[in-house]
N, C-alpha and C positions, 0 to 999 in steps of 0.2 A: 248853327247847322247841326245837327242832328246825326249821328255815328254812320258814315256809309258802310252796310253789313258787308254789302256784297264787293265792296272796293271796286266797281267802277267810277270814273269820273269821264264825265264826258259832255261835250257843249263848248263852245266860243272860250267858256270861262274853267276847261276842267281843269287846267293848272293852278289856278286858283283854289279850287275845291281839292285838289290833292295836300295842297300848302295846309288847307285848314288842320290845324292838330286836336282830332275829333279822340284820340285815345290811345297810350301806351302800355304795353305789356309790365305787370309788376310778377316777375319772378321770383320763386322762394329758394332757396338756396336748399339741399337735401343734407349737406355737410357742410357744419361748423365747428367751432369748439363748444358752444354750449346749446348743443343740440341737448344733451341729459336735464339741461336745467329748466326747459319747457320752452327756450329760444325759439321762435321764429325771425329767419332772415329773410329782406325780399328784397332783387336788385330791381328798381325802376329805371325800365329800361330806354330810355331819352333817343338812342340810338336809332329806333325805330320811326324815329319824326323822316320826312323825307328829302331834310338836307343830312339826316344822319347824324347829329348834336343834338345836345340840350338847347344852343345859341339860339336854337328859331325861333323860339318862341319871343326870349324878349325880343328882338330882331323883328319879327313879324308885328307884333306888337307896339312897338315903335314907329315902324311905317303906316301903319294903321291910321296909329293917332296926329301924325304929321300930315296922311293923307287929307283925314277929314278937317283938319286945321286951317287944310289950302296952304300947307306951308311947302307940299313936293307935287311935283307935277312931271310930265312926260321928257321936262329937260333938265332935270336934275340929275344931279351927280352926288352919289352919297360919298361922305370920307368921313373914313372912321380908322382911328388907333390902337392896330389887333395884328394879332399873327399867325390868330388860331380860327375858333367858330364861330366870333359873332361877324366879322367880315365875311368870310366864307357865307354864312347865312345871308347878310346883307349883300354880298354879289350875288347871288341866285335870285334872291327875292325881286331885288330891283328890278333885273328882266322881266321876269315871272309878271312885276305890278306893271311895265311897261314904262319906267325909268329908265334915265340915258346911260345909267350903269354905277360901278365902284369903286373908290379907290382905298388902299390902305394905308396905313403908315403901318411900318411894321419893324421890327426891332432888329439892328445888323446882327446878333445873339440866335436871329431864327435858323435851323436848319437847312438844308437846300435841299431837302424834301419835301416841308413844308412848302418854304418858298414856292416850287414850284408845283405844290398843289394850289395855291392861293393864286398863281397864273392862271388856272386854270376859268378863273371866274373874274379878275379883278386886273389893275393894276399897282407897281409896290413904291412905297418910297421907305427908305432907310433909318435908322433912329436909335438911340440905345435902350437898353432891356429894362420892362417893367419898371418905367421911371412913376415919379406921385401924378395926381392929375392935375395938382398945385404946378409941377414941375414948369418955368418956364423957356427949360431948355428941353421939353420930354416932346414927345410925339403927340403925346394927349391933348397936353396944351396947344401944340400946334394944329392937330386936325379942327380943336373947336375952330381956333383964328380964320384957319384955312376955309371953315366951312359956312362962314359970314360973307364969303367973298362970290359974288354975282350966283347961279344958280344951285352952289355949291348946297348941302345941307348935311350937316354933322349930328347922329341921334344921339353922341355923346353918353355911351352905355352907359361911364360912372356916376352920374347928376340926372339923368334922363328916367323921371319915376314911371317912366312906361315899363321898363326894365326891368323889376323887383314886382310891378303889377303884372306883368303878365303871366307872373306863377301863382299871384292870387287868381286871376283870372281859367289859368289851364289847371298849372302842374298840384298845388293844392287840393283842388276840389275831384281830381281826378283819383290821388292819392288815397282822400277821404272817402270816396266814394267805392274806393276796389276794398280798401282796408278798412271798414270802420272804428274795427278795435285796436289801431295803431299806439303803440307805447313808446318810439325812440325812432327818431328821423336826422338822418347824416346825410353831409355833403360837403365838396369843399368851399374853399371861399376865395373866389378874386373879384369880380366885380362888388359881389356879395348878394349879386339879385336874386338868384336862388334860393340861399338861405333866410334870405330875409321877404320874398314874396310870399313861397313856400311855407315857412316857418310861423310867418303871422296869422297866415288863413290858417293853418291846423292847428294853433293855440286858440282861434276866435273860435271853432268849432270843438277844441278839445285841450281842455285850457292847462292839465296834466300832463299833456304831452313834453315830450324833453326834444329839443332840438341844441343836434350836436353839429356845432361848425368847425371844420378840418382846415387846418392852415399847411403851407409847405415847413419843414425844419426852416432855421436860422441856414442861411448860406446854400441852400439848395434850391432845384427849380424843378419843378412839374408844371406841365405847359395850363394853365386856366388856374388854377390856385393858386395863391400869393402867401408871402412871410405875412405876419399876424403887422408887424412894423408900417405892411405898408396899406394897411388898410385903416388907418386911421384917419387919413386925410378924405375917404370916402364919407360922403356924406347921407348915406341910404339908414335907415334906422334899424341896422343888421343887429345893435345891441340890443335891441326888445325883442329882437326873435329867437338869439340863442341863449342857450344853457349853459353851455359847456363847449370850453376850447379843447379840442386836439391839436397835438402838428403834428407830421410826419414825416420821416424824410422820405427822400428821392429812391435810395435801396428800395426801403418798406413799398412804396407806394407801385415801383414797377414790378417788383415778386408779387406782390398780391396781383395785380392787374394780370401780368405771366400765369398765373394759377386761374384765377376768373375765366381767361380764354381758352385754356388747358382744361375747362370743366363743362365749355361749352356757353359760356356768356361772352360773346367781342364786345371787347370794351375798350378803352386805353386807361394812362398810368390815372388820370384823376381819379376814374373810377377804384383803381387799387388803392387810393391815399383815402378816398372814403371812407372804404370798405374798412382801413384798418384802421381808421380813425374809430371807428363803431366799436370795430373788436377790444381797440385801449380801453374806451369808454365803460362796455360792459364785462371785461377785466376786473376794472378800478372797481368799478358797483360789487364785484364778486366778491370781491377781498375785504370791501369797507362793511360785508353784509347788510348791503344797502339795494341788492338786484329784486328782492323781493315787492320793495314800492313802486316797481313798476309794470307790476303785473294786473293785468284787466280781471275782471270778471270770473272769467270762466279759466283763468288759473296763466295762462300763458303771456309771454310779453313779447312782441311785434312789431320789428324793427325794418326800417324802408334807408338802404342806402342811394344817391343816386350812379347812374353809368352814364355818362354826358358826351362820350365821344367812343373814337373807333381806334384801335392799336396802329392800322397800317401806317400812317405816316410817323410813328416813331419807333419803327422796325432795329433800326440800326443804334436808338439809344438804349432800347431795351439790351441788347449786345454789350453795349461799352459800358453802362450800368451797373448789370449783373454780371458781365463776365461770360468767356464761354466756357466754364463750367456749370452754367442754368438753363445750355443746350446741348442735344445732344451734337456729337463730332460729324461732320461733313464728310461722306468715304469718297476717295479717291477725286482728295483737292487737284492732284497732278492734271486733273483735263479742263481746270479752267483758262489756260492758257494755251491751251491749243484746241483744234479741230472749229474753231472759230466761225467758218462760213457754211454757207444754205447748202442743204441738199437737193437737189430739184427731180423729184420723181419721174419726170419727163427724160432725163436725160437718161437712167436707167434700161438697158436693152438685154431682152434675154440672147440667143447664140442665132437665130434666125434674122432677130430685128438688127443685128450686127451687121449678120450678112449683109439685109438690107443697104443700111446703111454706108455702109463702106462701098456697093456696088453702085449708089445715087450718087455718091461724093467722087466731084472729081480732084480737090484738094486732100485728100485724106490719108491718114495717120494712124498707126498704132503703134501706141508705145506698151510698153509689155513690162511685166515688172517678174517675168518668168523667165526671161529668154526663149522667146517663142523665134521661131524661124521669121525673119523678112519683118521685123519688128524694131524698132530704137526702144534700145534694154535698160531698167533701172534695175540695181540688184537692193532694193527695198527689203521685198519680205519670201520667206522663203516657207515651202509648203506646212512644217509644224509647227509656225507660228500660230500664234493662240489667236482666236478672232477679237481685231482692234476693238470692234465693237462692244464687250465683254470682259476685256482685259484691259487698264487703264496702261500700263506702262507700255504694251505695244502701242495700242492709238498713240501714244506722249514720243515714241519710236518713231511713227512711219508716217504721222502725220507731220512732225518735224522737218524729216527727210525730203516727204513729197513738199512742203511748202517752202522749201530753201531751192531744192533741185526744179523744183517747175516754175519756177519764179519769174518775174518779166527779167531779172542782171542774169539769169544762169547764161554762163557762152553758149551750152549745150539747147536751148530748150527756152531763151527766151526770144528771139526774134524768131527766130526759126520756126514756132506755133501760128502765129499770129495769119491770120485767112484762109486757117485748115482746121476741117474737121479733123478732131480728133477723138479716138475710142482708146479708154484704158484698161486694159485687161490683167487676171491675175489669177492665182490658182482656186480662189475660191469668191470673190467677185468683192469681195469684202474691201482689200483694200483700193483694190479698182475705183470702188466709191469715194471714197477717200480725194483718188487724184483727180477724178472729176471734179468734184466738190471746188479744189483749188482750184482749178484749170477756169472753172465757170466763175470763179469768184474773179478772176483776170480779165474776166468779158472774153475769154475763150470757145467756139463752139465744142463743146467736149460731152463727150458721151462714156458709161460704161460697162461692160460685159458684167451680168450679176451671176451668169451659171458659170458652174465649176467649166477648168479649165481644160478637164476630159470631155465634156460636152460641146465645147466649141471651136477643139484644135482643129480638125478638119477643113470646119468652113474657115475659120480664120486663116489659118495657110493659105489655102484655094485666094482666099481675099487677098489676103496681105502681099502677094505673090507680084499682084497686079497693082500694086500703090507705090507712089516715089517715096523715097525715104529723104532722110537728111546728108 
């Protein structure tokens, strides 16, 4: 299929034509460290497919060649052993081809972020983390077992050469075709399909090319790349495609990613363990005065990392990772703990709609946090108090106060509400909202004066005058 310029897809089949991965953005980075030495960096950006991974491709690719196999049909059930983007990919897809849907096996080590992004498409079962695919206690080996069994069908990413083809197929030729004068291609390694689909086509078209594969450190984890240890039992022919090992750790790989998205490219941590996998690389070249043989033609060298995923669902390890000195400080943490419930703009009355209201209501109530005349009094807040809104330590004050004292246990104030309207007034309408806010979060009918308490003492008297109290 042929580049849709105009990005519609439309017809019986447009989700289909949306799937197709017609072409990805290759970004050149404006600042690096060796921006002076004639560097060009470019991130390829994977993210941009429309499950938002690198995974679709093999993923799409797999189904493909399963489809026309006759080996999956409208009641098949995919299982596959992941916890990241090639299931994610393969739950979308499956819909999308009109498959009875996905299941994962996925590692008890996953997040409950993730987890429940991968609910979002799929069903889970449980397993331990990044086991071999030899393993006969790993999930791996169990999704193949599993996937022999009646309509079931496992594309088994690690052995499955759809996988590693379909970036000869895409990511390759795409690569070669934005870049032609490419000199150093990085990415990480866990399946190894990338670097090894990827990696083969761009040495059969440029046989000088250096392809750099990024492994995770010894004893760390980054979600899609793997220790160098445990890709040896894979059987994909990753060795003919790469050059040159990197590993990285886990620190490295999410500060770089951290920095990436701070510059304007979303990405997640793989993407940073790439990236600095490339920066080691062309490091090491510098120092061996070795950076030179990799320079094309017209003097410069032209490096393509990939970006294979998205930050959000690993928000909170970025945090425990780097620490919260590689963010900045949260101002006034004191109000996550309070002011907790909806505001309902409906319930808001200016000094008229009060009137209203109190004159419609034959149940009806003010309570006053003024001491207003013919009122049930709270002594809350008093008129130089600073607006809750604006000041975190009153809100963490009065919203305290109003959410203990209007409570359903208060003696005062909790049966005693209950199939009355009620209006909360105050001197500048501020904290009024506040006790509505609670009041409604009680399944209360409650209402509250937003105008100053000069504005609506009058009528409130005249009101309040004619209302039972407690």
């Amino acid at each position: 299929m042929s580049p849709n310029l105009n990005n519609v897809f439309s017809g019986k089949d447009a989700l289909a034509q949306y799937y197709n991965p017609d072409h990805n953005p290759l970004v050149e980075l404006p600042d690096h460290p060796f921006v002076d030495d004639n560097v060009h960096i470019y991130a390829k950006m994977m993210t941009y497919l429309p499950a938002a991974n690198v995974k679709l491709l093999p993923a799409l690719n797999m189904l493909l060649h399963a489809r026309e196999s006759g080996r999956i049909n409208s009641n098949t059930t995919i299982i596959e052993y992941s916890s990241g983007s090639t299931v994610t990919s393969l739950g979308i897809l499956s819909r999308v081809m009109g498959l009875k849907g996905a299941t994962a096996y996925v590692s008890n080590k996953t997040k409950k972020a993730k987890l429940d992004l991968l609910r979002f498409f799929l069903k889970l079962f449980g397993g331990p983390g990044q086991p071999a695919p030899t393993d006969t206690n790993g999930g791996i080996y169990q999704a193949v077992v599993d996937g022999e069994k009646g309509d079931n069908f496992n594309p088994s990413q690690y052995i499955n050469e759809m996988n590693y083809n379909a970036h000869q197929r895409w990511t390759g030729p795409q690569i070669y075709k934005q870049l032609p004068n490419i000199s150093v291609f990085a990415t990480g390694m866990g399946t190894t399909g990338t670097i090894t689909g990827t990696g083969l086509y761009l040495k059969s078209v440029k046989p000088n090319i250096v392809n750099v594969g990024v492994c995770t450190a010894p004893g760390d984890l980054v979600h899609g790349p793997r220790n160098f240890s445990l890709l040896k039992s894979i059987k994909f022919p990753w060795r003919e495609a790469i050059d040159c090992l990197e590993d990285v750790s886990a620190f490295e790989s999410y500060r770089a990613s951290l920095d990436l998205n701070r510059n304007g490219l979303l990405c997640g941590p793989s993407s940073g363990l790439a990236r600095t996998g490339l920066y080691n690389f062309l490091k090491q070249r510098k120092q061996d005065g070795t950076l030179d043989s990799l320079r094309s033609e017209d003097g410069s060298i032209n490096c393509v990392f990939m970006c294979c995923d998205l930050p959000y669902q690993y928000i909170d390890e970025y945090v425990e990772i780097l620490g919260e000195e590689a963010f900045p400080p949260i101002r006034d943490l004191n109000l996550l703990d309070v002011d907790r419930y909806t505001y309902h703009p409906e319930a808001e009355l200016t000094a008229y709609e009060t009137y209203k209201k109190l004159s419609s209501s034959k149940n009806a109530l003010v309570i006053d946090i003024n001491h207003l005349p013919n009122s049930i009094s709270l002594d809350i807040s008093h008129v130089n108090q600073p607006n809750p809104f604006y000041d975190s330590n009153t809100m963490v004050d009065q919203w305290t106060k109003l959410n203990t004292r209007l409570s359903q246990n208060d003696a005062e104030f909790g049966q005693g509400l209950q199939n009355k309207t009620v209006v909360v007034v105050c001197y500048t309408g501020n904290t009024s909202k506040i006790g509505a806010s609670v009041l409604r979060n009680r399944g209360i009918d409650a209402f509250c004066c937003t105008e100053s308490i000069a504005s609506c003492l009058d009528i409130m008297q005249t009101a309040a005058a004619a209302t039972p109290r407690l």
